[in-house]
C-alpha positions as CSV (number, residue, x, y, z in Angstrom):
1,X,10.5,-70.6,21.0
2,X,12.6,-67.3,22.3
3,X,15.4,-68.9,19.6
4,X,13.0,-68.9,16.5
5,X,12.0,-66.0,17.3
6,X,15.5,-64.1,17.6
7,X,16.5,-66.0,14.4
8,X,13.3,-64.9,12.3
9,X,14.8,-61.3,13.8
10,X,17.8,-61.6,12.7
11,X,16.6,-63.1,9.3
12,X,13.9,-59.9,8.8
13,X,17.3,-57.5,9.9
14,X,19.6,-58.7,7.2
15,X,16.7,-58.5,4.7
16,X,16.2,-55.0,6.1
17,X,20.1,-53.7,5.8
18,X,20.6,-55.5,2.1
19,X,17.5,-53.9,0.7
20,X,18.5,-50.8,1.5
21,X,22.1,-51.6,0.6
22,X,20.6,-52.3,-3.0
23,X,18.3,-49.8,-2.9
24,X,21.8,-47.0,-2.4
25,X,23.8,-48.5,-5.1
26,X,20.9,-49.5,-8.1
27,X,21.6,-46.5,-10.6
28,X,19.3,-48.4,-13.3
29,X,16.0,-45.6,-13.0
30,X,18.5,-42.8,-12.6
31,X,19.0,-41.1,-15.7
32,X,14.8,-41.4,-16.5
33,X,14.1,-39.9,-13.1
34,X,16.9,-37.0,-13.7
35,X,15.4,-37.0,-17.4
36,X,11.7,-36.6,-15.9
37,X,12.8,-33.5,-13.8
38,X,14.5,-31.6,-16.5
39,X,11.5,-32.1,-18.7
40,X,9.1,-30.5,-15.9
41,X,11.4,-27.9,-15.2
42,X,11.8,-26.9,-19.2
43,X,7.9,-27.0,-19.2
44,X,7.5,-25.0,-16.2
45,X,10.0,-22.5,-17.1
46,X,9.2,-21.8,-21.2
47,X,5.4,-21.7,-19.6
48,X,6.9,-19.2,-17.8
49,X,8.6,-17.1,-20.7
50,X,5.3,-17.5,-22.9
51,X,3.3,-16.2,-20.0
52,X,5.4,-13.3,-19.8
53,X,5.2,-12.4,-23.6
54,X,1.4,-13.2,-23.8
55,X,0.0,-11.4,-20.6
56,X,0.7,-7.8,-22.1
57,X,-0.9,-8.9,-25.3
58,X,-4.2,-10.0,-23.3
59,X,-4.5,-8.0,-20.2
60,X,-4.6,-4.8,-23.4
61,X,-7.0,-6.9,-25.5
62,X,-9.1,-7.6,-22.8
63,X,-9.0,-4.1,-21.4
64,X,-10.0,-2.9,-24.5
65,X,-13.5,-5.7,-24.8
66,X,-14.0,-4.2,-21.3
67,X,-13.9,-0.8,-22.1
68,X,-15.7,-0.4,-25.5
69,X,-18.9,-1.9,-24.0
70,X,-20.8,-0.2,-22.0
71,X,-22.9,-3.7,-20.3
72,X,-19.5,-4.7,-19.1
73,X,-18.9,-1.3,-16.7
74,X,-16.7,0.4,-19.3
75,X,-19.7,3.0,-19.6
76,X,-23.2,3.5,-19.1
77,X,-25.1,0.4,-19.1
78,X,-28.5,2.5,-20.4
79,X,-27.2,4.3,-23.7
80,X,-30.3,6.6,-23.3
81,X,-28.6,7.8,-19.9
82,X,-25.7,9.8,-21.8
């Protein structure tokens, strides 16, 4: 019993250490996976560069909708109240 048991062991070790083995040296999904990350990194940084350029643009568009009406605290919300 003890000796099916250690071989079964064995057996599930070996498995174990080529699995990894083949796991280390498989370069097959390499280039998609390096692909993939420059692809999110281009998004993430030309989001970055638009966001830049476009924030002016709408923080002064929306500060002027803010400030030319009055029901939006850019002045008196009562225009009878001067």
């Amino acid at each position: 019993m003890l000796n099916r048991l250690d071989r079964l062991y064995i057996q599930a070790q070996i498995k174990k250490r080529a699995f990894i083995e083949n796991f280390k040296n498989d370069e097959s999904g390499v280039s998609n996976f390096v692909a993939t990350v420059l692809l999110i990194l281009m998004v993430v940084l030309i989001g970055g560069a638009v966001w830049g350029f476009l924030s002016g643009y709408f923080t002064d568009m929306f500060k002027k909708i803010y400030d030319g009406n009055p029901g939006m605290g850019g002045g008196p919300s009562n225009p009878y109240d001067g």
